[in-house]
Backbone as a printed PyTorch tensor [residue, N CA C, xyz], in Angstrom:
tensor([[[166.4270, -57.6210,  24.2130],
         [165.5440, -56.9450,  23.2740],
         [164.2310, -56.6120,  23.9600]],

        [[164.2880, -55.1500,  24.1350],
         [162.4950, -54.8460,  24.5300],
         [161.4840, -55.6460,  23.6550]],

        [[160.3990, -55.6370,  24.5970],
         [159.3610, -56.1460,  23.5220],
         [157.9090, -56.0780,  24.5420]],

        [[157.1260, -55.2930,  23.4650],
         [155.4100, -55.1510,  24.8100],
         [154.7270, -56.0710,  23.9990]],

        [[153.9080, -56.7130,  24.6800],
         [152.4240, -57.0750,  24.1120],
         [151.1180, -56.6460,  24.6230]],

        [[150.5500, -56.1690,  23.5450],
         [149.1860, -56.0560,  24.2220],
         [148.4230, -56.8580,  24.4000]],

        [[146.8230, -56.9770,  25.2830],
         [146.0010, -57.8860,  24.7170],
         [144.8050, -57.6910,  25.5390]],

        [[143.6940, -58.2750,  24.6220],
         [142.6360, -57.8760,  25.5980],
         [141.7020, -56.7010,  25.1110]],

        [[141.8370, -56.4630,  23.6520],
         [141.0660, -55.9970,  22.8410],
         [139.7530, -56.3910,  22.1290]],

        [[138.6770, -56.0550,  21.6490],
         [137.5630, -56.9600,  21.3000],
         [136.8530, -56.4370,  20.7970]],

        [[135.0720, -56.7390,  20.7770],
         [133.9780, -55.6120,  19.8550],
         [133.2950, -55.5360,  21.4640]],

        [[133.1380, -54.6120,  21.5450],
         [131.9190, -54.3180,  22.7710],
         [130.9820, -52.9790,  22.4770]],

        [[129.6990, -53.2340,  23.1480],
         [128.7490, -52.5460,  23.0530],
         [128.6580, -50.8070,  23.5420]],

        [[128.2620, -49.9980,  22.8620],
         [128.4290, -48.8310,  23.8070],
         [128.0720, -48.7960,  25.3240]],

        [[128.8400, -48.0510,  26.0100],
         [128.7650, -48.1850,  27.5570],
         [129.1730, -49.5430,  27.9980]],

        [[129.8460, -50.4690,  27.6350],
         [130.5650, -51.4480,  27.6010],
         [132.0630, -51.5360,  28.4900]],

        [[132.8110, -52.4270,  28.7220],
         [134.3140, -51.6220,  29.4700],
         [134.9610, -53.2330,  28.9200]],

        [[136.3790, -52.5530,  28.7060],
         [137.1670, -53.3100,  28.6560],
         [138.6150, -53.5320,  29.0860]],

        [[139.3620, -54.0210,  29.4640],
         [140.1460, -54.1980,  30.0110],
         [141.9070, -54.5540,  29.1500]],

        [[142.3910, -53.9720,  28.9610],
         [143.7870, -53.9710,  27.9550],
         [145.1080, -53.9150,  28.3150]],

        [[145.6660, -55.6070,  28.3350],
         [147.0900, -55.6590,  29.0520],
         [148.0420, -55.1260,  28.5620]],

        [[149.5920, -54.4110,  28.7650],
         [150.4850, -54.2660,  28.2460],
         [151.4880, -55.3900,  29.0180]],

        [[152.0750, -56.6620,  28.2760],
         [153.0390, -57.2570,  29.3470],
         [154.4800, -56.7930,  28.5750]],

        [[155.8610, -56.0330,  29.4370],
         [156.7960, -55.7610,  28.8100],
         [158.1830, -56.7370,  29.2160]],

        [[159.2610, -56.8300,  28.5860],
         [159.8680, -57.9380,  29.1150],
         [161.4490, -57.0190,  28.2350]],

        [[162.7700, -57.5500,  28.5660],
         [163.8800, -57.4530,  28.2030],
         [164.5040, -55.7340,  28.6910]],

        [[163.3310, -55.4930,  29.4240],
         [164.3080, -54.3200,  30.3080],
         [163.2950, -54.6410,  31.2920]],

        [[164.1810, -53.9250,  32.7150],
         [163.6690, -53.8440,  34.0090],
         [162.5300, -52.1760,  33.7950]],

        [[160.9690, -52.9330,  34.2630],
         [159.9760, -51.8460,  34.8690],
         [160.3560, -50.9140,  34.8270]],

        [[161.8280, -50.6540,  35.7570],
         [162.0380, -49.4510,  36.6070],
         [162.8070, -48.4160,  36.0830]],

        [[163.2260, -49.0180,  34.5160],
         [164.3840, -48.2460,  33.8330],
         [163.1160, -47.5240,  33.0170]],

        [[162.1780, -47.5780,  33.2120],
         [161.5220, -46.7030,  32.2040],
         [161.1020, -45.4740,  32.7550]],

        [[160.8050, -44.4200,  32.2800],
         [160.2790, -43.0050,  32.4770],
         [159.0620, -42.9090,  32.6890]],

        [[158.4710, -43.2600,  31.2640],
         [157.0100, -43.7740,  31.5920],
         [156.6090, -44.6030,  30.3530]],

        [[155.2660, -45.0740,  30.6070],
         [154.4890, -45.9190,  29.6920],
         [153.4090, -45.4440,  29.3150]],

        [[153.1100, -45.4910,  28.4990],
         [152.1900, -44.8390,  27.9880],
         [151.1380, -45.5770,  26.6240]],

        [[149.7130, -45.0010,  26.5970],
         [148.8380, -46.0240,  26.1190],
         [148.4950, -44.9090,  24.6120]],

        [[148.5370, -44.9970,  23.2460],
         [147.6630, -44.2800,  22.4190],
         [146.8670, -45.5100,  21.9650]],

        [[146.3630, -44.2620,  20.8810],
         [145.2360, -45.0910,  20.1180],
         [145.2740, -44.0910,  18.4730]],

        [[145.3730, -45.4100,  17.7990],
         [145.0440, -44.3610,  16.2870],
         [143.5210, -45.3520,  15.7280]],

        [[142.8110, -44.9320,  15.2470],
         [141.5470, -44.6950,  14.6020],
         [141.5390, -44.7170,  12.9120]],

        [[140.9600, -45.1970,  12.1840],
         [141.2940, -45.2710,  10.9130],
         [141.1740, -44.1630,   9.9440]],

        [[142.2390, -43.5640,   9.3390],
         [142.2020, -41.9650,   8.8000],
         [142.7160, -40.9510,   9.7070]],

        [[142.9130, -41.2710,  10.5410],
         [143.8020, -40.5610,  12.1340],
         [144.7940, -41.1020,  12.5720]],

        [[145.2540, -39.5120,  12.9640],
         [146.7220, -39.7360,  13.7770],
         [146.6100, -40.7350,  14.6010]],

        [[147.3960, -40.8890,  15.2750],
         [147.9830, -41.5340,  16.4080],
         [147.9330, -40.6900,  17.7480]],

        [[147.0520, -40.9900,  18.5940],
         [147.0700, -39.8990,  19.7580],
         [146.9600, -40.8150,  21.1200]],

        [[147.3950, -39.7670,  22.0270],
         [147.7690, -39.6190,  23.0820],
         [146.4600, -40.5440,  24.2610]],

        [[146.4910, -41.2900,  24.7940],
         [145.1100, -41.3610,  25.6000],
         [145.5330, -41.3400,  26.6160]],

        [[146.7030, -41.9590,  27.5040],
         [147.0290, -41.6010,  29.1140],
         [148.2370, -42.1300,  29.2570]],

        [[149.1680, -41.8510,  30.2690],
         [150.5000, -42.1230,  30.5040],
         [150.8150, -42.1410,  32.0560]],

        [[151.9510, -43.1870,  32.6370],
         [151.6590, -43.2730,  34.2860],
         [153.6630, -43.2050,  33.9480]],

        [[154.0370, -42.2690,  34.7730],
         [155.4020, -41.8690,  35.7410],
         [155.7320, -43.2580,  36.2010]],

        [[156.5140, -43.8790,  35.3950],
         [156.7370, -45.4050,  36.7140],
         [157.5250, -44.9810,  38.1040]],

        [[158.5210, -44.2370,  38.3510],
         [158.7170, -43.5890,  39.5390],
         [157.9880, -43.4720,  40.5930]],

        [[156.8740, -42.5780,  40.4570],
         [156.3470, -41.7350,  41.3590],
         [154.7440, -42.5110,  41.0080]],

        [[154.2510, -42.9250,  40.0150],
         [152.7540, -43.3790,  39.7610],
         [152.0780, -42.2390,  39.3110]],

        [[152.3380, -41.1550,  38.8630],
         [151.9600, -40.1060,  38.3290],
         [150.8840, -40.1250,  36.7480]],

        [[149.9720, -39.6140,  36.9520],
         [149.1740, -40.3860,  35.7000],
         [148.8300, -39.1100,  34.9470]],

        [[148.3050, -38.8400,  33.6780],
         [148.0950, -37.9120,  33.2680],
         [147.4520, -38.6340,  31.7750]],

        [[145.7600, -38.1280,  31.6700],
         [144.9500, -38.8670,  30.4530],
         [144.6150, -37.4390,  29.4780]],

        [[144.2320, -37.9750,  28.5990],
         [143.8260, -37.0540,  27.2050],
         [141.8490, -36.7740,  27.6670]],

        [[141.6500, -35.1300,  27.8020],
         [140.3520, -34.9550,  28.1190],
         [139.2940, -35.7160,  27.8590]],

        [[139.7310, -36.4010,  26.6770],
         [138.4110, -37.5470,  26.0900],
         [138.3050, -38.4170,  26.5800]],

        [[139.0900, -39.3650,  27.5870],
         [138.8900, -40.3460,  28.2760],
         [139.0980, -39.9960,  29.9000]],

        [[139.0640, -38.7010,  30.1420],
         [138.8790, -38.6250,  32.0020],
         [137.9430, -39.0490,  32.2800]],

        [[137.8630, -39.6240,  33.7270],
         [137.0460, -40.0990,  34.0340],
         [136.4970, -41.4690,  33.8920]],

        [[136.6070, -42.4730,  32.6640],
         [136.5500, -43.6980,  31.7430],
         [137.5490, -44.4880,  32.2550]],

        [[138.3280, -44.0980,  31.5410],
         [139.6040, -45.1570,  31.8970],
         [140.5940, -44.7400,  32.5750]],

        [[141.2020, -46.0290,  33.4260],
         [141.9720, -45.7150,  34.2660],
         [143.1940, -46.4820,  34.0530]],

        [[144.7510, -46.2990,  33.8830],
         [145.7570, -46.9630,  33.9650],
         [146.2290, -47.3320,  35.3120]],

        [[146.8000, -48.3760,  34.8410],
         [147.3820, -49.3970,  36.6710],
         [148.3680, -50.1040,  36.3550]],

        [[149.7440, -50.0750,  37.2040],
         [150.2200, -50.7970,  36.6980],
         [150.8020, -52.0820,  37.6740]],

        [[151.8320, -53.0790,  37.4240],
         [151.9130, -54.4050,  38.3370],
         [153.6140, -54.1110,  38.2130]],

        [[154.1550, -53.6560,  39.1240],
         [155.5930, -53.5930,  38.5410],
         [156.4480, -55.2740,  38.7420]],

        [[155.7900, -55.5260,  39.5800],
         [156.3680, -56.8580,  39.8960],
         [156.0200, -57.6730,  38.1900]],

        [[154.7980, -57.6870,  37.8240],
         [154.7610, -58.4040,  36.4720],
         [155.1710, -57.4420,  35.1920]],

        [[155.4020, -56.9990,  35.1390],
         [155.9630, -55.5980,  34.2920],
         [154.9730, -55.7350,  33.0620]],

        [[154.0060, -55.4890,  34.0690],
         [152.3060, -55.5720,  33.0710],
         [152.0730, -54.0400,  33.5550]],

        [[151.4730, -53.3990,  32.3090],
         [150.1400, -52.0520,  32.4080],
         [149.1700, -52.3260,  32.1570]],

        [[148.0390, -51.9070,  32.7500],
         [146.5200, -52.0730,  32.2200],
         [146.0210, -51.0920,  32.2130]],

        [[144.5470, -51.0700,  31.3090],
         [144.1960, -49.8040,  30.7130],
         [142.5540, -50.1270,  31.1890]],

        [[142.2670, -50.2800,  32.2180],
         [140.2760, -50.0460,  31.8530],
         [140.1860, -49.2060,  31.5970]],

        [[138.8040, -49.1350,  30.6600],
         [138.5400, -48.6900,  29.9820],
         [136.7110, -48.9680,  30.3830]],

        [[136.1510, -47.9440,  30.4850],
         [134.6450, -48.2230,  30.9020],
         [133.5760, -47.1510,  30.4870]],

        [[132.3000, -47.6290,  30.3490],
         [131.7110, -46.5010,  29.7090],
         [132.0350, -46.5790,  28.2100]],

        [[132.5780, -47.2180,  27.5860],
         [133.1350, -46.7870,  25.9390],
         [132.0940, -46.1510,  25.3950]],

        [[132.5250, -45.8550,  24.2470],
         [131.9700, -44.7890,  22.9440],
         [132.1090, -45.4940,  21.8570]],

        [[131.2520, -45.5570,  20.9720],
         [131.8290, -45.8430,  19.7440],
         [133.3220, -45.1590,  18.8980]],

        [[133.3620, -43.5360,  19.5860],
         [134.3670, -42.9300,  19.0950],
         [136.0400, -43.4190,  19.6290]],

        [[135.7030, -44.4070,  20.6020],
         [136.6360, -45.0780,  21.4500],
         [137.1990, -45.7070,  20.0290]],

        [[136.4750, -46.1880,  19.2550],
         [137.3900, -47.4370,  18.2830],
         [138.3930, -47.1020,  18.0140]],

        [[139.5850, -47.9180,  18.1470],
         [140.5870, -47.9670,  17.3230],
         [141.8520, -48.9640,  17.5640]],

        [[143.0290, -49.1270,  17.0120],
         [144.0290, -49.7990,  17.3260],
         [144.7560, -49.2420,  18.6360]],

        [[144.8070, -49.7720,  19.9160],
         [145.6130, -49.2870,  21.0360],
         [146.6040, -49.7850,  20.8070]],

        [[147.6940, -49.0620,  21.3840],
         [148.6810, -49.3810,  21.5550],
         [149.5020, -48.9070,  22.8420]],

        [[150.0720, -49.5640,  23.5190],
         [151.0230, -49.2640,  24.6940],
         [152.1770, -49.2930,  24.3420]],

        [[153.3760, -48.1580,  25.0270],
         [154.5150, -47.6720,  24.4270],
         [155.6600, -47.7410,  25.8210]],

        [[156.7490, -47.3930,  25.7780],
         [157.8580, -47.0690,  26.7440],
         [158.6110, -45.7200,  26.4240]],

        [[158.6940, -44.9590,  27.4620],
         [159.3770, -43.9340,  27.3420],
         [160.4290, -43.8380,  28.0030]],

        [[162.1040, -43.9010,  27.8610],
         [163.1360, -43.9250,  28.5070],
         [163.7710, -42.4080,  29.1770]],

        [[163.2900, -41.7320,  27.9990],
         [163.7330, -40.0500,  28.6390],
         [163.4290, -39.2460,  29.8180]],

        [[164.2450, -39.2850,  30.7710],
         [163.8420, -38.7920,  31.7570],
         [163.3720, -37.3820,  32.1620]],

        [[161.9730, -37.3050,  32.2590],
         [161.4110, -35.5960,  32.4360],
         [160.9390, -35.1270,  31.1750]],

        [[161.1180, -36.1680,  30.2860],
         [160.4010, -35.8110,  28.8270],
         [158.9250, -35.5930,  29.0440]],

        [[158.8530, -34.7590,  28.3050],
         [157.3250, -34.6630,  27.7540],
         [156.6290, -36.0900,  27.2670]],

        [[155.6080, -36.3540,  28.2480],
         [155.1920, -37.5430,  28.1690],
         [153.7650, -37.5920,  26.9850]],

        [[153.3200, -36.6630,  26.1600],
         [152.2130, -36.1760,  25.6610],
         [152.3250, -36.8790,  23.8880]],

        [[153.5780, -36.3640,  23.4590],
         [154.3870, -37.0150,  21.6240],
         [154.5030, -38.1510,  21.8250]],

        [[154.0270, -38.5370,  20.8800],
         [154.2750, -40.3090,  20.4520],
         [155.7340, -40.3930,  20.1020]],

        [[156.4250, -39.1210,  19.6850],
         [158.0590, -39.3330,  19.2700],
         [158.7540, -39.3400,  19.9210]],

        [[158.3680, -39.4330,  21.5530],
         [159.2020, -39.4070,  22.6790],
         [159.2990, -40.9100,  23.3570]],

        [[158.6490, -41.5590,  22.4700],
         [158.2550, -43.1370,  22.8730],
         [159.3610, -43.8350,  22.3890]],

        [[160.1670, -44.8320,  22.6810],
         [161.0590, -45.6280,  21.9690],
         [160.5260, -47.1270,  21.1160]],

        [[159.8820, -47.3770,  22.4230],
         [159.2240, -48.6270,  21.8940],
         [157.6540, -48.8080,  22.1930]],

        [[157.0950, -49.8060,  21.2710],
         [156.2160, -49.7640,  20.7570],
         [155.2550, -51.1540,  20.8160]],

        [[153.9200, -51.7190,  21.3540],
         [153.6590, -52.8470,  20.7590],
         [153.5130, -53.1610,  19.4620]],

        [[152.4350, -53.9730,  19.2680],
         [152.0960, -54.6890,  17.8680],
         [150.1280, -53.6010,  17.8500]],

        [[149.6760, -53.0500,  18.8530],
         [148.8020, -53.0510,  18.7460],
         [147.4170, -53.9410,  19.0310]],

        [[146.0610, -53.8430,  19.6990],
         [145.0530, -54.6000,  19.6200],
         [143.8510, -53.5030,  19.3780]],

        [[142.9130, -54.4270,  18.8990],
         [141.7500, -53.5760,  18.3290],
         [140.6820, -53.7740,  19.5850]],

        [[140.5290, -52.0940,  19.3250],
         [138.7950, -51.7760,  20.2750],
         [138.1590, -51.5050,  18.9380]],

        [[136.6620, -52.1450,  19.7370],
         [135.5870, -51.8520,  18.5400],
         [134.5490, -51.4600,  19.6440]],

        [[134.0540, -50.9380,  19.2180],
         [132.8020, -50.4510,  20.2100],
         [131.4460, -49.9640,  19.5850]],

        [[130.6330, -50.8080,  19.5510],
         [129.4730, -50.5280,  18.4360],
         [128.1540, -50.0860,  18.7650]],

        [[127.7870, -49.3010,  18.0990],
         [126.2650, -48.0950,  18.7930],
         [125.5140, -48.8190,  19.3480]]])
């Protein structure tokens, strides 16, 4: 049984950074396509913030966080991490890290994701 956890969510100050594990377990790293990090916000979708090619290390972020945060991943611990630096207050919300099995899929839709964590909260306050 797949299963991610996140962790490593918290309240931090604007211009603040934080750091957000994904550890995944019951499939091998390498069977995945990619992984990928959103974030939904309260009264908002669910969107896109950055995604890494486990193959190749190929990364690709949502304009609002270039530059900020950076994904990395540990294939040996079949951990992702998300710094995150500089925050915004507009940063807040529930993250979540995902798995994508489809190969060459469009890595951008949350409906291309199979699995899913539980979520952790960013807060980031003026």
């Amino acid at each position: 049984q797949v299963r991610l956890v996140e962790s490593g969510g918290g309240l931090v100050q604007t211009g603040g950074s934080l750091r957000l594990s994904c550890a995944a377990s019951g499939r091998s790293f390498s069977s995945w396509y990619a992984m990928g990090w959103f974030r939904q916000a309260p009264g908002k979708e669910r969107e896109f913030v950055v995604a890494v090619t486990v193959s190749n290390g190929r990364t690709r972020y949502a304009d609002s966080v270039k530059g900020r945060f950076t994904i990395s991943r540990d294939n040996a611990k079949n951990t992702v991490y998300l710094q995150m630096n500089s925050l915004k207050p507009e940063d807040t919300a529930v993250y979540y890290c995902a798995t994508n099995a489809v190969a060459y899929s469009d890595i951008y839709p949350s409906s291309n994701y199979a699995y899913w964590g539980q979520g952790t909260q960013v807060t980031v306050s003026p």
